[in-house]
N, C-alpha and C positions, 0 to 999 in steps of 0.2 A: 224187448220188443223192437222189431223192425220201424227203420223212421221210416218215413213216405216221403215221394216227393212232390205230389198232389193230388187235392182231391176235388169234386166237382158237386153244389146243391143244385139241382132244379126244381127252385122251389113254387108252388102253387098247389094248382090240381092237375091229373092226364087229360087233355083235351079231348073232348068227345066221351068220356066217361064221366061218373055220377061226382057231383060239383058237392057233394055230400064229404066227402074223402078229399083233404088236402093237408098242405102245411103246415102248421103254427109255429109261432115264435119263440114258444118257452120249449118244445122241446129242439127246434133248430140250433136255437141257443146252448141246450143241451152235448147237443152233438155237436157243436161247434168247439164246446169247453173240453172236451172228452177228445177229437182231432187236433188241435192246436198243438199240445205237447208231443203230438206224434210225426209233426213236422222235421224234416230236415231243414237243417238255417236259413239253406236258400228254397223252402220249399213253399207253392203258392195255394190258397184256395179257390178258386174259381166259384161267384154265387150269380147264378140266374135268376130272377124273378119277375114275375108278371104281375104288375101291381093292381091290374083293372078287379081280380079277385077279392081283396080286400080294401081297395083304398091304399095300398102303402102303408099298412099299418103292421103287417110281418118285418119287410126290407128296414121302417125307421125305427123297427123295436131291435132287428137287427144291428143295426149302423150305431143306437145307442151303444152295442156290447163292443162293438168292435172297436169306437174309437174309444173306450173306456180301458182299451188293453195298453202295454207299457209301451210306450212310444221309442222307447230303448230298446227293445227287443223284436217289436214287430213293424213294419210298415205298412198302413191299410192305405 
């Protein structure tokens, strides 16, 4: 498979659309486990998020995984 050299979350819900339909964590997470290896060495993820939708409770369930990763390998 082709490495990538970034990719980009915006995560929340579409503005001015049904507040029913947004993000969660475990499957961000998901896809975040399933991208990583498809990075190139120097390649970046870019994650957006608007915390007023949940409290900050996607971004700090995120930020657990990400600094959970090998600090040898990745730079968060």
């Amino acid at each position: 498979m082709e490495k990538i050299d970034a990719a980009v979350f915006n995560l929340g819900y579409l503005p001015q659309h049904s507040k029913e339909v947004f993000t969660k964590p475990d499957t961000t997470i998901l896809s975040l486990n399933s991208l990583i290896p498809l990075l190139k060495d120097s390649g970046r993820i870019y994650i957006a998020t608007y915390i007023s939708h949940d409290k900050g409770y996607e971004i700090s369930k995120i930020m657990d995984y990400l600094n959970n990763l090998n600090r040898n390998k990745y730079n968060v």
